[in-house]
VEXDREN-2710 file (C-alpha; in Angstrom, 1 decimal):
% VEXDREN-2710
k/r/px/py/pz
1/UNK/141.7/5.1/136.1
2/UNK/142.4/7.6/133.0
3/UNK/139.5/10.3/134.6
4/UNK/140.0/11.8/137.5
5/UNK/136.9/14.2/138.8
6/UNK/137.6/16.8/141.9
7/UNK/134.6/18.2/143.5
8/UNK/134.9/20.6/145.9
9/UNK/131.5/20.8/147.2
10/UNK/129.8/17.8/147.0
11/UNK/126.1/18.4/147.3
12/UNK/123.4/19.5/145.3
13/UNK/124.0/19.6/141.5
14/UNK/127.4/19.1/141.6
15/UNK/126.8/16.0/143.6
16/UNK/124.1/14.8/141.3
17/UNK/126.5/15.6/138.2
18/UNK/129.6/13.7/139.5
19/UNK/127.7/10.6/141.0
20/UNK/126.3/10.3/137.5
21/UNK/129.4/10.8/135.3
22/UNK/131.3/8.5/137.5
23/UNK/128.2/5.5/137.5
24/UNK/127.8/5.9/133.5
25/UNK/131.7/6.7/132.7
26/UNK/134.7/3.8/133.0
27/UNK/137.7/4.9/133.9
28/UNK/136.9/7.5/136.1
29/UNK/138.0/8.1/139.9
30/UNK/136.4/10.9/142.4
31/UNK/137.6/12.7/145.1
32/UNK/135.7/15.3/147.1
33/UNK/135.1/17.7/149.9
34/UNK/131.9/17.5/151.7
35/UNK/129.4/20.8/150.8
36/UNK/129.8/23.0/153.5
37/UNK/131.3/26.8/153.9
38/UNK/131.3/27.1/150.2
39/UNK/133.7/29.7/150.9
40/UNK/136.4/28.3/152.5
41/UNK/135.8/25.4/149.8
42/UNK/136.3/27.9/147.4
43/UNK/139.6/29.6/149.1
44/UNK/141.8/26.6/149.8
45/UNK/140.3/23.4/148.6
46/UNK/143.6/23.1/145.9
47/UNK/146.0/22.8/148.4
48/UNK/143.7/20.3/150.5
49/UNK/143.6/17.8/147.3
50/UNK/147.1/18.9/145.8
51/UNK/147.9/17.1/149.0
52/UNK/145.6/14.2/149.0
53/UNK/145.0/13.3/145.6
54/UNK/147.7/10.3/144.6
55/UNK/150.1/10.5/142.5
56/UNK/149.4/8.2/138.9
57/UNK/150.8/8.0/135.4
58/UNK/147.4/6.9/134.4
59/UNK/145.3/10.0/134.3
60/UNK/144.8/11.8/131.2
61/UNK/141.7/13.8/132.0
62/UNK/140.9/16.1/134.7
63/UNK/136.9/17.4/135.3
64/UNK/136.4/19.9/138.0
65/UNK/134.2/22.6/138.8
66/UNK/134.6/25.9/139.1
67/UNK/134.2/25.9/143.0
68/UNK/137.8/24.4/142.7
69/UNK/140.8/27.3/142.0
70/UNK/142.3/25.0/139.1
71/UNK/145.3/27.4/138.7
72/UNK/146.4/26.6/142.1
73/UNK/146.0/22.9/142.1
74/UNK/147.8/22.9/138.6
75/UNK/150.8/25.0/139.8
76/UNK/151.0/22.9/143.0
77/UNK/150.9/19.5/141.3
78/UNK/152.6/19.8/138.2
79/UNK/151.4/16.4/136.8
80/UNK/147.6/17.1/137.1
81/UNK/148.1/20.5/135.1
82/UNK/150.0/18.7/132.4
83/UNK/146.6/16.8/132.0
84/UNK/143.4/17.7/129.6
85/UNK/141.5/20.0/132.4
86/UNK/137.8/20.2/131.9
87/UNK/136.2/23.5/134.0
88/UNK/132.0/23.0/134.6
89/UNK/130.8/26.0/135.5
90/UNK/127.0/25.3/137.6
91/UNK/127.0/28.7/138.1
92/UNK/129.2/31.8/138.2
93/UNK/130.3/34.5/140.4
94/UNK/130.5/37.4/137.9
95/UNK/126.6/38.0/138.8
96/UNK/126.0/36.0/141.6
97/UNK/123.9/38.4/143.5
98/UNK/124.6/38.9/146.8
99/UNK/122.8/41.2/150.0
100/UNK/124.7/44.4/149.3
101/UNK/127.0/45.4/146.6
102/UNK/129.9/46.2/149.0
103/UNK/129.9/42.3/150.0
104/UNK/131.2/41.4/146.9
105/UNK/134.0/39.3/147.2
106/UNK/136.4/39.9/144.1
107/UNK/138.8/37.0/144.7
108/UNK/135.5/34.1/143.9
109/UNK/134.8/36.1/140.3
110/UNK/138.6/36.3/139.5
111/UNK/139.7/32.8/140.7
112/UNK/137.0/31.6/138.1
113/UNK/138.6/33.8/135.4
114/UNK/142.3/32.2/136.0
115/UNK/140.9/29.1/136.0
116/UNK/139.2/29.9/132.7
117/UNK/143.0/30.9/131.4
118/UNK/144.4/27.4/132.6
119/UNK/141.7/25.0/131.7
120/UNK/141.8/23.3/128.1
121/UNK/137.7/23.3/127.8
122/UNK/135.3/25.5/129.8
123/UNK/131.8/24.1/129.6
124/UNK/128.6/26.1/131.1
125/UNK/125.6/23.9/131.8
126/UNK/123.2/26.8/130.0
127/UNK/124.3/29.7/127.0
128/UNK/122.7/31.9/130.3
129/UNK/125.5/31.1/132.6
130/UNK/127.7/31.5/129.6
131/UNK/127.2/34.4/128.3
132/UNK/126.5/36.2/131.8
133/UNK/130.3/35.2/132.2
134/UNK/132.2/35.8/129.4
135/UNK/130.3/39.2/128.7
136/UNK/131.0/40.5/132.6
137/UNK/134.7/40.0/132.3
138/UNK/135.5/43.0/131.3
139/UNK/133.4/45.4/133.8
140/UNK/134.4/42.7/136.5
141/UNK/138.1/43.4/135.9
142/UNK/137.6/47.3/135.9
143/UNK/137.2/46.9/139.5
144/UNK/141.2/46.6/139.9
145/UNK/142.3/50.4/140.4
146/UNK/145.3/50.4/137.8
147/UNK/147.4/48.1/135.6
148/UNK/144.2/45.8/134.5
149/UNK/144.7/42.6/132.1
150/UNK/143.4/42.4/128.9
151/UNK/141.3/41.0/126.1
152/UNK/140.6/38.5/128.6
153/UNK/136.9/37.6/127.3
154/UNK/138.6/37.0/123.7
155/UNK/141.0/34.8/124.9
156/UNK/138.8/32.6/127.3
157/UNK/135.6/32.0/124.9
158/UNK/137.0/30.0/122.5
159/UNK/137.8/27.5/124.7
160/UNK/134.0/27.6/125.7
161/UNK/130.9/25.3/125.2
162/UNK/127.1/24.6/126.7
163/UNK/126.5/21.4/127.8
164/UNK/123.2/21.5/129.4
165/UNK/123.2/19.4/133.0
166/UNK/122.2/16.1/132.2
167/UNK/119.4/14.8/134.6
168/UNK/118.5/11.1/134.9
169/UNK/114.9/11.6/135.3
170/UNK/113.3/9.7/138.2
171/UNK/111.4/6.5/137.9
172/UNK/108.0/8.0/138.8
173/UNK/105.4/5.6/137.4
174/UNK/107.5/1.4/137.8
175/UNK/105.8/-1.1/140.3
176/UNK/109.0/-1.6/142.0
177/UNK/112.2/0.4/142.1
178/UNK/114.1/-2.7/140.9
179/UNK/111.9/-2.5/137.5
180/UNK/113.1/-0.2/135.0
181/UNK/110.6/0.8/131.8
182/UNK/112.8/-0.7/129.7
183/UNK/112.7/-3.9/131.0
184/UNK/109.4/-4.6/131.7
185/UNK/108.4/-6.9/128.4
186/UNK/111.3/-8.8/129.3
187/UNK/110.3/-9.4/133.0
188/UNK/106.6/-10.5/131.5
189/UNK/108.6/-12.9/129.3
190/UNK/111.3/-13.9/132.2
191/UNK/108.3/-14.2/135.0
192/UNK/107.0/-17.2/133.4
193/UNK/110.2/-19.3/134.2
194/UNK/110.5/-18.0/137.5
195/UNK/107.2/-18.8/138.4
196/UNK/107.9/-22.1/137.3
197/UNK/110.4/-22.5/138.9
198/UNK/108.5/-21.3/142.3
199/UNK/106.4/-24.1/141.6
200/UNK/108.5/-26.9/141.3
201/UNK/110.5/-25.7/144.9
202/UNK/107.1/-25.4/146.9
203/UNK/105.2/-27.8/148.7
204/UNK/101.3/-28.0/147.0
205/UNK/99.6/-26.3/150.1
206/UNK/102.0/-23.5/149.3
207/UNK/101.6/-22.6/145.7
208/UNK/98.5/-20.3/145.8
209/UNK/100.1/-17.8/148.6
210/UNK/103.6/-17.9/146.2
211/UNK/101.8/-17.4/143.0
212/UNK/99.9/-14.2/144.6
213/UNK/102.9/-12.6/146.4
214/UNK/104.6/-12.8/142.9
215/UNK/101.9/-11.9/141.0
216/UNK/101.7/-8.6/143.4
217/UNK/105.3/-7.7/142.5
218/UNK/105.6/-8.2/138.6
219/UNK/102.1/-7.4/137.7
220/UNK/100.5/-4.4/139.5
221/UNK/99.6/-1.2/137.8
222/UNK/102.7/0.7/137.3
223/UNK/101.5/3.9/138.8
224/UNK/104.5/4.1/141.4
225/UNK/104.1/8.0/142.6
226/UNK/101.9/9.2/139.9
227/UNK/97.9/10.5/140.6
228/UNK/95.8/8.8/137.9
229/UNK/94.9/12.9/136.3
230/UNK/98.9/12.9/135.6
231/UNK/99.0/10.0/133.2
232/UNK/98.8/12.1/130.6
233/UNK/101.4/14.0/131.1
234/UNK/103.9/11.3/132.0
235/UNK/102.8/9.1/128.8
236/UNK/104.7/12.6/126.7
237/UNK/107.4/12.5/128.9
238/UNK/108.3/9.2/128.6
239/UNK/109.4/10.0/124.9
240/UNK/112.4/11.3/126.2
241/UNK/113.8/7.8/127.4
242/UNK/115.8/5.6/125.4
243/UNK/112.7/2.8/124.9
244/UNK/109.6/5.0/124.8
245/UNK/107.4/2.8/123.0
246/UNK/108.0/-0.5/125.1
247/UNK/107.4/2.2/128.3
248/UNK/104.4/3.2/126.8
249/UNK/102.9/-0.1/125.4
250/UNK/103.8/-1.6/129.1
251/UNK/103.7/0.7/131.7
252/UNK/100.3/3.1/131.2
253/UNK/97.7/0.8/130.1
254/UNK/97.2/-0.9/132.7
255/UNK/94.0/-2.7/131.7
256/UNK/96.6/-3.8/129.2
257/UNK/99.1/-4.6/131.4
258/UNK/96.6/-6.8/133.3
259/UNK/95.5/-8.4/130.1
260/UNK/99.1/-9.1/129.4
261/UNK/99.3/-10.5/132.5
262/UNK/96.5/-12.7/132.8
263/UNK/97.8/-14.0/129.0
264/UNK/101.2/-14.9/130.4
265/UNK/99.7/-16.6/133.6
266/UNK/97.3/-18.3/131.6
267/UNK/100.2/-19.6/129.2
268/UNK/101.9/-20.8/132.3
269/UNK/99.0/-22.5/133.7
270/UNK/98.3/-24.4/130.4
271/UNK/102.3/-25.7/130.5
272/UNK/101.9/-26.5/134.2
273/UNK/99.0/-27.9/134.6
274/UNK/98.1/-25.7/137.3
275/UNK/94.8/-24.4/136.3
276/UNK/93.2/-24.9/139.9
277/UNK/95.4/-22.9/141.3
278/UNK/95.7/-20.1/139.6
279/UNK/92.1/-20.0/138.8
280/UNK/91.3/-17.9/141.6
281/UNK/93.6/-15.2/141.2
282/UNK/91.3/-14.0/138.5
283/UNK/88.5/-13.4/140.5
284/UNK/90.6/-11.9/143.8
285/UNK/92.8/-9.4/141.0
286/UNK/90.9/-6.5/142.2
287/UNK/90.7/-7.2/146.4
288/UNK/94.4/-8.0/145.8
289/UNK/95.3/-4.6/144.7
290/UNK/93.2/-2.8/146.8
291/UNK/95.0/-4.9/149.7
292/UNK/98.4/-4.2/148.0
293/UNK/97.5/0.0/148.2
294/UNK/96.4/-0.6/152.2
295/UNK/100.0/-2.4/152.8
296/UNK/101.6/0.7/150.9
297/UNK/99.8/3.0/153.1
298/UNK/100.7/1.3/155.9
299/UNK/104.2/0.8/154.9
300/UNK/104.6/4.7/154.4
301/UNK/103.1/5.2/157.6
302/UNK/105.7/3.3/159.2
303/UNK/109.0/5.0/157.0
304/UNK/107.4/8.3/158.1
305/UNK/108.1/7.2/161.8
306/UNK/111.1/5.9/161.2
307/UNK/113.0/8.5/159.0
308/UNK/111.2/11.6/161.1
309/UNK/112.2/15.2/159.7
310/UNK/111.6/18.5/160.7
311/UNK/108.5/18.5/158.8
312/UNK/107.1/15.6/160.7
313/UNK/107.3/17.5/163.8
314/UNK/103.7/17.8/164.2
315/UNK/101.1/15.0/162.7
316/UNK/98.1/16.9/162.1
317/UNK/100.3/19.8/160.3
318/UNK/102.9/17.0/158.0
319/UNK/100.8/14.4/157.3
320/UNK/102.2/11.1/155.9
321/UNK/103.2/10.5/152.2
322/UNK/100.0/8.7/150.6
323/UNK/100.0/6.6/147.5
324/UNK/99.0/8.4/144.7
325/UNK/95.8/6.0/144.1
326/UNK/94.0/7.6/147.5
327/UNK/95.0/11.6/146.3
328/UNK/92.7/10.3/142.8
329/UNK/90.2/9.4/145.4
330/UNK/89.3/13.1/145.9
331/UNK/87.7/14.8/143.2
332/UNK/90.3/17.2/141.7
333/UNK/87.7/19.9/142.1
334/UNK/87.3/19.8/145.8
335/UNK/91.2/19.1/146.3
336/UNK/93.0/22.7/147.2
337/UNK/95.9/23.9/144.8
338/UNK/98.8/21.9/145.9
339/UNK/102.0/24.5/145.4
340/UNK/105.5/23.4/145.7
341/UNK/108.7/25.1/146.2
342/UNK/112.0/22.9/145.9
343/UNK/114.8/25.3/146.4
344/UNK/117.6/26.3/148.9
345/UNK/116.7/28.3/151.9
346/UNK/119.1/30.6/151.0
347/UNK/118.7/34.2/150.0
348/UNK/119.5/33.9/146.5
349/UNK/116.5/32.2/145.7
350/UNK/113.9/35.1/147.1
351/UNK/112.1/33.3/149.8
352/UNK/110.5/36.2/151.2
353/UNK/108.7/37.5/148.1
354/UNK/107.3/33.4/147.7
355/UNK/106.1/33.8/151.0
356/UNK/104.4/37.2/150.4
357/UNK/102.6/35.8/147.7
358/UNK/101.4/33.2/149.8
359/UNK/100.4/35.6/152.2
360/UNK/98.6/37.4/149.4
361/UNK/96.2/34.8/148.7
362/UNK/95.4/33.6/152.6
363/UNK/94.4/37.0/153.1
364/UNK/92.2/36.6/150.1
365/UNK/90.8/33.9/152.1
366/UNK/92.1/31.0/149.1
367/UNK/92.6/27.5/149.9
368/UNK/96.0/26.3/149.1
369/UNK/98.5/23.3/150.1
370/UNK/102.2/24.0/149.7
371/UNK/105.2/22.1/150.2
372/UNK/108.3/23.7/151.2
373/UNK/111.7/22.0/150.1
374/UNK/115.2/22.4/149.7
375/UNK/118.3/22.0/151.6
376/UNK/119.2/24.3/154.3
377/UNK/122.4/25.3/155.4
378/UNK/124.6/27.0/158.3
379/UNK/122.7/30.5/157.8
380/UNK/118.1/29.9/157.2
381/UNK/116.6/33.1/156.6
382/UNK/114.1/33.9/159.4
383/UNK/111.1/34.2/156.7
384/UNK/111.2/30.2/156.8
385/UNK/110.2/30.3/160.7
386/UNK/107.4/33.4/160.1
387/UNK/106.3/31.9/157.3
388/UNK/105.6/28.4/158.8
389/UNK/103.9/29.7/161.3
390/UNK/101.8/32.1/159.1
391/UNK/101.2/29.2/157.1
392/UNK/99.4/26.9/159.7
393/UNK/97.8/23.9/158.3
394/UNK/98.1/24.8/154.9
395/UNK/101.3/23.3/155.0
396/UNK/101.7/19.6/153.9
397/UNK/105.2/19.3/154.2
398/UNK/108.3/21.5/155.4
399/UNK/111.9/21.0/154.8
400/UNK/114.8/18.8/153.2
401/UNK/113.5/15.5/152.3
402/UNK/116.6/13.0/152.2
403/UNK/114.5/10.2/150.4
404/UNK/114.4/10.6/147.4
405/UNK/111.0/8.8/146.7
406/UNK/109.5/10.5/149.2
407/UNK/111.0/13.7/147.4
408/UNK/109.8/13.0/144.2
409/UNK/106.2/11.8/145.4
410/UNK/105.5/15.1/146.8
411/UNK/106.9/16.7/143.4
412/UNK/104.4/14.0/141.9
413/UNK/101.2/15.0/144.4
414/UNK/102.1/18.8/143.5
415/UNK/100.0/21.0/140.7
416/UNK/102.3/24.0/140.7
417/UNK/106.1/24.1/141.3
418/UNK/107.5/28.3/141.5
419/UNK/110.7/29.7/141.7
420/UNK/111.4/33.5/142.6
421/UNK/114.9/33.1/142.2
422/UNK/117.3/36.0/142.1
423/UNK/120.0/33.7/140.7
424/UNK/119.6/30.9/138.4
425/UNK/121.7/28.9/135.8
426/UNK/119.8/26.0/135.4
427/UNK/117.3/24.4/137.6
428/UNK/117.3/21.0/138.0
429/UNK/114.7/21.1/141.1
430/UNK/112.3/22.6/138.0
431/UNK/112.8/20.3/135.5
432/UNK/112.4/17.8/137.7
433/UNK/109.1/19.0/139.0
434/UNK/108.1/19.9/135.3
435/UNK/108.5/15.9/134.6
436/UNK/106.6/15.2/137.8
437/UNK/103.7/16.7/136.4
438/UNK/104.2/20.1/137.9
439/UNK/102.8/23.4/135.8
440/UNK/105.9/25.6/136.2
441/UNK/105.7/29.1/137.3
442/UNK/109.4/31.0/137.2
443/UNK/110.4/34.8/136.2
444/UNK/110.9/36.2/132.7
445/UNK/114.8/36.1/133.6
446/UNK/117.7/34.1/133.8
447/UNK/118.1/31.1/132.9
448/UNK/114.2/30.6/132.7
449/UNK/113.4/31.6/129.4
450/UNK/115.8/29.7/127.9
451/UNK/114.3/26.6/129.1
452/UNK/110.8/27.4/129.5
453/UNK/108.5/28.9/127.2
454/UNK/106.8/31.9/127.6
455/UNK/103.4/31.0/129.0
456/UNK/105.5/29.5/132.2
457/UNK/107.2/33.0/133.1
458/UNK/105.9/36.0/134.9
459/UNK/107.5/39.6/134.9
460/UNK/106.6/40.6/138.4
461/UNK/104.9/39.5/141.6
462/UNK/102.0/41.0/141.0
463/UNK/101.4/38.8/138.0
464/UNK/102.5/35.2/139.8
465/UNK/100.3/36.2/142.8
466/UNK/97.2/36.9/139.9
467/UNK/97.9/33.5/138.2
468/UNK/98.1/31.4/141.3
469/UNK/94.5/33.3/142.2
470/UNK/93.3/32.0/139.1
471/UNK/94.9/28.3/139.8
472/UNK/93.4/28.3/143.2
473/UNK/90.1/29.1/141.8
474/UNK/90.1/26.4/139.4
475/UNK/92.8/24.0/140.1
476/UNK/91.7/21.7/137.3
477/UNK/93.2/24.4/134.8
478/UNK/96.9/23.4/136.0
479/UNK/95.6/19.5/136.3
480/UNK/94.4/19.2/132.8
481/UNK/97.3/20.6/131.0
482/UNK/100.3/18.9/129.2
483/UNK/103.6/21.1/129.5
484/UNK/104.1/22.6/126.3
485/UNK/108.1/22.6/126.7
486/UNK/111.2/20.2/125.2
487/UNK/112.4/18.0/128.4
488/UNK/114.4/15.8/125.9
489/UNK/117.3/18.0/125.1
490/UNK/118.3/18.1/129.5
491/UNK/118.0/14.0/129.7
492/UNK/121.1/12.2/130.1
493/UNK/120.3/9.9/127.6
494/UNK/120.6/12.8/125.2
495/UNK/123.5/14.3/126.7
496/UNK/125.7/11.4/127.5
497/UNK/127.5/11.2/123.6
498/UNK/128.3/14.3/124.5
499/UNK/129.7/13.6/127.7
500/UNK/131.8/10.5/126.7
501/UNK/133.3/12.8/123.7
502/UNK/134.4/15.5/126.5
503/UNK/135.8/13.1/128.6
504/UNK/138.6/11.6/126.4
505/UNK/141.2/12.7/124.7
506/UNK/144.2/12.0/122.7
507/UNK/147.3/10.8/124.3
508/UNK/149.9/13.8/124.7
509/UNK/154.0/13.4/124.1
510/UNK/154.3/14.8/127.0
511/UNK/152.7/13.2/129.0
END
């Protein structure tokens, strides 16, 4: 293994960035710490992996973040600093904000600044985070009373570059997890031989039941999560993966896709010689999808029970995850703005002046759904526990959701996903709800506008509490409309050339 990749806080972005560099990448090996007490991660997490990271003559590349201090790991193992050392920086602690100005801790924002000094390349996942570091340097380092270092900024930022975080956008709209977009002409083309041989292994009395359980799998609409008013939307979004047009020829139309099916089926009836038994599918297509949406219904039903979280506590208040086909069901003017909010609880991210918002609009007696996300650590803010009670039934659902598909259905059910984040460097939880169909909401600062254009931004509560009045007035504004935004530029499948050029370099005498 030529790539090694430390993480010292495995969760969250950084999780999702690792897990996907080391899936897509050869030659890489990953060792971690688990993400908790970012802290204490932060304080001593070289010396923990300067002792448990093995020794090997075959690593040439080093990828970190900048949770890790690199300068200490590199001074206490000798042979990882000789390697190419790559610093990602998710976010920064030269503005982090933090409760009071006094709880500032200078030793986070100047570990990252030696780090900078000892790394070979210094990539920021946004020219934000950037710039917000490089151009604090020199006010941060005026907080040292006498004897301060110099030209620090001009000596770091030429080893600096953005590489926007590369998201592998969710597979919102396949029959089946197992079947990708791109793949979907060649499972029509494959399902012809495998139904074949189906045939040939069953007994006659058994071929109608095996020929309908199959045909339920490979030939179903391919809305997975998606409400029909989204489709839209998700057709534009799927020019951003790597085989648009075969995803759009195969997985939207799906009186086309039926067609397409009943064409190959026919095919294989007429090589067969099975035209009795296939006959009837035809005319039970339809009651064998409505069955098929029951079964999913029923299946969620059952997960729920199973994988119980904290926002299944109560039935009546976190109802089950539905299919998407029975939220289309309800005509979009009589269905309440659905509002979503995928972030930490954490302070950082402003949960009480969401909340007030919300508050805002109950008392101006507005019907609303919102879903409340996000991971929680050791320290929730006590708005969470006001606010959820404040809330009452206009809560759908309330806390972390480990599934992912259950994650990304709500994101899907949603109309509006809002941050009010004091800190920001990126946003995957946005983009991600952007590509789910959401109409994002975020403030004129930050990160935000330079990834979202300006319609999506607000400059002050006052003005996100006026547009979500107008949304909950007429939630069909937010339904109707196609995101005017580039979600291209943050896919992996734009990113990863330059992911695979940062990752390698050329061998080194020394080494």
């Amino acid at each position: 293994m030529s790539i090694i990749i430390i993480e010292a806080f495995y969760g969250g972005s950084h999780k999702q960035l690792v897990d996907l560099l080391r899936e897509e990448l050869e030659e890489c090996i990953l060792y971690t710490l688990p993400a908790k007490k970012w802290h204490w991660r932060a304080r001593t997490a070289a010396l923990y992996f300067s002792q448990n990271v093995p020794v090997s003559e075959h690593y040439r590349i080093l990828f970190a973040s900048s949770v890790l201090n690199l300068t200490e790991l590199a001074a206490l193992r000798p042979d990882l600093g000789k390697l190419k050392k790559i610093l990602y920086f998710h976010e920064n602690q030269l503005v982090y904000p933090v409760k009071k100005c006094q709880e500032r801790d200078f030793q986070y924002g100047y570990n990252q600044i030696l780090s900078c000094l000892v790394a070979d390349v210094v990539v920021f996942n946004s020219v934000f985070n950037m710039e917000s570091f490089l151009t604090s340097i020199g006010k941060f380092m005026k907080l040292i009373p006498d004897h301060r270092p110099k030209d620090l900024e001009s000596i770091i930022r030429p080893k600096c570059q953005v590489i926007y975080f590369p998201i592998r956008f969710p597979d919102v709209c396949s029959a089946s997890p197992e079947l990708e977009l791109g793949k979907r002409k060649e499972v029509f083309r494959q399902t012809c031989a495998d139904l074949h041989s189906q045939f040939i292994e069953l007994m006659p009395g058994q071929r109608k039941h095996s020929v309908q359980i199959y045909r339920k799998a490979s030939f179903t609409p391919s809305v997975r999560f998606m409400p029909e008013h989204k489709t839209p939307h998700l057709k534009r979004m799927l020019g951003l993966t790597g085989d648009g047009d075969a995803a759009l020829s195969v997985a939207f139309s799906s009186q086309k896709e039926q067609e397409g099916a009943e064409n190959v089926l026919k095919t294989f009836t007429s090589v067969s010689g099975l035209c009795d038994t296939l006959y009837g599918l035809e005319t039970a297509q339809q009651e064998g999808l409505d069955s098929s949406l029951t079964q999913m219904s029923d299946l969620n039903k059952s997960n729920s029970a199973e994988h119980s979280n904290s926002y299944h506590e109560e039935k009546k208040q976190h109802p089950t995850l539905y299919p998407s086909g029975i939220v289309d069901r309800v005509n979009d003017h009589q269905r309440p703005l659905h509002i979503v909010w995928p972030h930490r609880w954490e302070h950082d991210k402003d949960p009480e002046s969401f909340f007030k918002v919300l508050m805002h609009l109950k008392d101006l007696g507005l019907n609303f759904h919102v879903s409340v996300l996000g991971e929680t650590f050791t320290d929730v803010p006590g708005i969470f526990s006001e606010a959820k009670k404040a809330l009452g039934s206009s809560a759908l659902h309330w806390g972390y959701l480990p599934s992912k598909d259950d994650y990304f259905q709500v994101l899907c059910m949603a109309d509006v996903v809002i941050s009010t984040a004091k800190h920001e460097f990126f946003g995957v939880a946005m983009l991600e709800a952007v590509y789910c169909g959401c109409y994002p909401l975020c403030p004129k600062d930050l990160v935000y506008p330079e990834i979202f254009p300006a319609e999506y931004l607000y400059s002050t509560p006052e003005q996100l509490s006026k547009r979500l009045q107008n949304f909950c007035k007429r939630p069909n504004i937010v339904r109707k409309h196609l995101y005017k935004g580039e979600m291209a530029r943050f896919s992996w499948a734009a990113l990863h050339g330059k992911f695979r050029s940062l990752l390698t370099t050329e061998p080194r005498e020394d080494l």
